[in-house]
N, C-alpha and C positions, 0 to 999 in steps of 0.2 A: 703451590705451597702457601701464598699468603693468606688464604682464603679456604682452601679442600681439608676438608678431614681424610682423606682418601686419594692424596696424590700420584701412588704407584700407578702407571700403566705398562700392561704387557701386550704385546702382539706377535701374532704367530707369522703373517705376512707383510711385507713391505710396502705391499699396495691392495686397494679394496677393488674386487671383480664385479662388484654391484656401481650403478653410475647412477645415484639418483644426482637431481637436477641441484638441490638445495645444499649441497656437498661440496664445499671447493677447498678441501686438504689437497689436491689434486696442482691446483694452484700455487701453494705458500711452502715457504722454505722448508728443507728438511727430508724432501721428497724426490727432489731432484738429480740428486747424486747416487737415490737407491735404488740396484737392478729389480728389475721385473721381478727377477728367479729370488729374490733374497727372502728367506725364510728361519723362521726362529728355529735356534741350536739347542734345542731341549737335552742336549747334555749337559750345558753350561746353567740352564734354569737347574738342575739337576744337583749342579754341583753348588751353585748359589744355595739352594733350598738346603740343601744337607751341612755347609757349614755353619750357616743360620741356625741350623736346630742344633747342632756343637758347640755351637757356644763363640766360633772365631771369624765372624762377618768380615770380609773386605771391603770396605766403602761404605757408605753415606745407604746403598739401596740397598744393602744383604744387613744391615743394621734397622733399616722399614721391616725388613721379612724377619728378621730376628723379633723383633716387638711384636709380627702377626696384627701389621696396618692391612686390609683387606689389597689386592691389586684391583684392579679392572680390567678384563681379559677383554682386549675387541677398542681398545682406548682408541686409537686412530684409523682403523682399519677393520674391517668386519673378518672375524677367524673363521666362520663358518658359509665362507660363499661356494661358489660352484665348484672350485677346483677342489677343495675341503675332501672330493669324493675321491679324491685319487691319490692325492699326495697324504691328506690323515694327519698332518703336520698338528692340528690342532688337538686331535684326539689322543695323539700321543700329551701332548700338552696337558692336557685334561688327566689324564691317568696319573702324571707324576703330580700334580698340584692335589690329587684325591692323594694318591699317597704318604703324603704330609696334611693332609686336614686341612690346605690351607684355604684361609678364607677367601673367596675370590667372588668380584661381581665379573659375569658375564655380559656382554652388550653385544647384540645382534639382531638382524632382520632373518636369517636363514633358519630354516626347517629342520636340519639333519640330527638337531638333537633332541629330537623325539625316536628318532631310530634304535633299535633295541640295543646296536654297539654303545650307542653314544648316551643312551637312555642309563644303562644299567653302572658306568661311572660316573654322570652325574648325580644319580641317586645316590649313590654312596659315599662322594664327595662332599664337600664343603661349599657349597656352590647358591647364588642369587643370580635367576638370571630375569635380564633388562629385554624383554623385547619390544624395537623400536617402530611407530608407525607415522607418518605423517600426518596430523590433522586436517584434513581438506573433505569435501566430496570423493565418493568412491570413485566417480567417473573421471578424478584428476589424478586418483592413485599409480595408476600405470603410466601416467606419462611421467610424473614427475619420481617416479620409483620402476627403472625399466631394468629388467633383469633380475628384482627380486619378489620372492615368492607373495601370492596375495595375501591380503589381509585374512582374507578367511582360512587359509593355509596357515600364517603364524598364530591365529588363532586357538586352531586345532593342538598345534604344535606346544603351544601352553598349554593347554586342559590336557593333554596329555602327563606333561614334566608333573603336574599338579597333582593327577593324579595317584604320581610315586613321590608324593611327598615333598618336591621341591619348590619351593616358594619362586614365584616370578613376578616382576613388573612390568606392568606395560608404558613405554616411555613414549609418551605425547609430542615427538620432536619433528620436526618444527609443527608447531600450531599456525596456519597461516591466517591472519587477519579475518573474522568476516566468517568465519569458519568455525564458529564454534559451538556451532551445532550437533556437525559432526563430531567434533571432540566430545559432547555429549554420549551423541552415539557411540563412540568407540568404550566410552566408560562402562556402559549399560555391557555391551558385549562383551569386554574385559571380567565382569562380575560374575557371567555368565560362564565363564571360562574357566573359572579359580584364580584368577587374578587374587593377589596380594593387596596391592601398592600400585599408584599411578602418579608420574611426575610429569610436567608442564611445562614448554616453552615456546616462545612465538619464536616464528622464523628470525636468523639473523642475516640481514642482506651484506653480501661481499661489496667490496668495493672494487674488486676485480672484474670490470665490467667489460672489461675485452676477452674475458675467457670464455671459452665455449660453452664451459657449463650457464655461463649468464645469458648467454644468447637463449637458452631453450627453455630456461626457468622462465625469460620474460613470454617466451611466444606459449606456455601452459599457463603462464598466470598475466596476462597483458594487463599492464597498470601498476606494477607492483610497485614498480620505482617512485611514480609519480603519487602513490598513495603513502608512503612511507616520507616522502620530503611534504606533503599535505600535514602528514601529523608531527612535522618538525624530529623526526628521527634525527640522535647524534650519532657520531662516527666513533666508536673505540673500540681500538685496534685498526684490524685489519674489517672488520662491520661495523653496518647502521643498525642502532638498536632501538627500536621504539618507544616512546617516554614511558618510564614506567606510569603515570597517571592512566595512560592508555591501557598499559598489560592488566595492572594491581586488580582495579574491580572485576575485570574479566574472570581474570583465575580465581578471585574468592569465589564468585560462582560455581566455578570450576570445582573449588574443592568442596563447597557446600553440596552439590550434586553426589560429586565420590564419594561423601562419609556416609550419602544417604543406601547406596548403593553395596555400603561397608569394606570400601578398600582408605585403606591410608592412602592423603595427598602430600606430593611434594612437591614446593616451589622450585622449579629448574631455574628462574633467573636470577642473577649472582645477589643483585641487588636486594631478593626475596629471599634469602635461605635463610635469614634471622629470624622468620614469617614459621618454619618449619617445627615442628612437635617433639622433634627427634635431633639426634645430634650428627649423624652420618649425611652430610651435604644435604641434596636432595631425595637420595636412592634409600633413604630409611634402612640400608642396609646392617646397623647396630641392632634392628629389629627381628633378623634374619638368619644373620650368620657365627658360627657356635666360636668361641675364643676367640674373638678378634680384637684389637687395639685401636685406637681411634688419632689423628695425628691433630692435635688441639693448641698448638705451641703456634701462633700463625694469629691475627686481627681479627678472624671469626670467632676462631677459638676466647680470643679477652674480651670479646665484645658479649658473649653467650652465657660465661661465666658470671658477667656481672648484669643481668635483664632483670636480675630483682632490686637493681639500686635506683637512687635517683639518680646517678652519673653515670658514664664509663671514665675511668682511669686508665692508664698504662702502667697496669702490672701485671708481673709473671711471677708463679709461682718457682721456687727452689727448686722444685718436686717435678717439676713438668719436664717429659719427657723431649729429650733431641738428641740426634745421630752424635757420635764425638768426631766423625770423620765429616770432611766438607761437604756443603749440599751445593754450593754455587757453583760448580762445572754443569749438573743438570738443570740449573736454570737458563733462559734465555738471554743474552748479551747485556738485556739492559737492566738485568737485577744481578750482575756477579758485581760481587763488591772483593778488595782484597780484604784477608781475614787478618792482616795485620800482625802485631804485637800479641794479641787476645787471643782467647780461644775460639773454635767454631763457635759456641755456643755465644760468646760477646758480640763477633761478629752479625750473626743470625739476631741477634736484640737489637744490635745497631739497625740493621735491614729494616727491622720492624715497626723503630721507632720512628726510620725516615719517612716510612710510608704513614704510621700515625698522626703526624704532625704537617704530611701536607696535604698538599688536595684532593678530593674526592677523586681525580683525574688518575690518581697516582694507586687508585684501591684503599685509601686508610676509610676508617672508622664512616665519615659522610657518603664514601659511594654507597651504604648499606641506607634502604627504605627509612624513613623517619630518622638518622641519629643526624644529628646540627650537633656544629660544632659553637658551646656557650660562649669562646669567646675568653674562655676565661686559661689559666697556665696552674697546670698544681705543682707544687714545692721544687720540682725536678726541672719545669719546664715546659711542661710536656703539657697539649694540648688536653681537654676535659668538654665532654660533647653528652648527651645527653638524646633519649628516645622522645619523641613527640610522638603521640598515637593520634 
């Protein structure tokens, strides 16, 4: 939320049946305590979706779907892998989300929704969908993506959807170093496809270097470690991320290529989304999807609003939209703040302003490409930073 225009995510399954190598949700909290079998209760998405359009949200997330903030269907977990064929869990999903028009980006590596069931409700839906490929050599595609279908398959699979009308991206995740060749390649064949829209980002290495998935990521790609600590990659979070000096000219290339080829580019790295043309993170899905609302109340969102000043400040409009129910039970441990005396909405600026005023460590204003902070405090206090091009 400090940062997404698009923070909703839904998923239909508990865990992904695809194992690519580069993937370690598998790993990290949150996953652990969920059975295998657990799968999304599209009566309760149902019943969310319907009071939402009534007008009487309960909570912080039926208050996002009241405002028609787009979701992201597939946010942790891919909805359409192999089992997709027998259980349908996701198609049912799909029908009640067309139901309501709601705006929803899609994110997947699986095929089944070029299939005439699957075809003919996302046509008629509200729907952007993401399909994801790896950046590498084709001849590194199947080890480090086993169990999901080829490239040439999700290919197909879009120039189909595009066909009937619906807009798709192709998401460039991970770009691995050294490889961006291919990512060329993949762009040209995207074009070719009806592709949209294509976003970018380098691999991010875990630090979870005793799990299995790291074990097999090094023996497809030998060197990776030792090439990532060469280019002084830092640690945030739970990944090493390589210095943007590294990523920045790559991707302008990147996007110089795509516009030549005529899809919009997006910068997927957090640091580059200020870089972007459009207001919807990286997925340009404000370009895409019919009545949707945009979540702008957040550091990207004040820092976006003011790219025609000589400063950034910290201010928020009166006007700007926020949940009246709490948001910090769905944050993670180390952003729930108590909301005090104040209201959500005081609380949530308090949030904001902590992160604006400290370190780039912390996501305010400097972890974004080019903004320094002058140095200087305006009237309040409050830190005042400034773009360097």
């Amino acid at each position: 939320m400090p940062f997404c225009s698009v923070p909703l995510r839904l998923d239909s399954y508990s865990n992904c049946q695809f194992g690519c190598q580069y993937c370690f949700s598998k790993a990290r909290g949150g996953s652990f305590a969920v059975s295998n079998s657990t799968t999304l209760d599209n009566r309760q998405l149902k019943k969310r979706l319907q009071r939402a359009a009534e007008g009487n949200p309960r909570g912080a997330t039926e208050e996002f779907i009241q405002r028609r903030i787009p979701m992201q269907f597939g946010g942790m977990n891919d909805p359409f892998g192999p089992s997709e064929s027998k259980k349908r869990i996701s198609l049912e999903t799909l029908k009640i989300l067309a139901e309501y028009d709601y705006p929803t980006i899609i994110s997947t590596k699986g095929t089944i929704l070029a299939s005439d069931e699957y075809l003919s409700v996302v046509a008629r839906g509200n729907f952007y969908v993401r399909i994801s490929v790896a950046a590498v050599g084709s001849e590194l595609t199947s080890a480090l993506e086993p169990g999901v279908p080829s490239v040439s398959d999700r290919m197909k699979c879009a120039k189909i959807m595009a066909a009937r009308g619906v807009p798709v991206s192709l998401r460039l995740q991970p770009i691995i170093p050294e490889f961006e060749k291919d990512a060329e390649r993949l762009i040209v064949d995207a074009a070719d496809h009806g592709f949209k829209h294509v976003s970018a980002e380098y691999l991010k290495l875990p630090v979870e270097t005793a799990a299995h998935n790291f074990a097999k990521l090094q023996q497809t790609l030998p060197g990776i470690s030792k090439f990532y600590a060469e280019q002084n990659a830092t640690r945030v979070g739970r990944e090493f991320i390589l210095p943007t000096t590294f990523k920045k000219s790559r991707l302008i290339i990147l996007k110089e290529f795509a516009e030549k080829q005529g899809l919009v580019f997006g910068f997927a790295e957090n640091e580059l989304l200020l870089q972007n043309d459009f207001s919807a993170c990286c997925n340009a899905s404000d370009l895409f999807l019919r009545d949707a609302n945009y979540f702008n109340f957040n550091i990207a969102g004040i820092l976006r609003s003011q790219m025609h000043s000589n400063d950034f400040r910290f201010a928020v409009s009166e006007s700007e939209w926020f949940p009246s129910h709490s948001v910090f039970s769905h944050l993670n441990s180390k952003s729930r703040v108590p909301i005090g005396d104040g209201s959500n909405r005081d609380a949530w600026i308090k949030f904001l302003k902590d992160k604006w005023n400290a370190g780039p460590w912390r996501g305010g204003p400097a972890s974004f490409d080019g903004v320094t902070n002058t140095g200087s405090l305006d009237d309040s206090g409050n830190c005042i930073y400034r773009l360097e091009c």
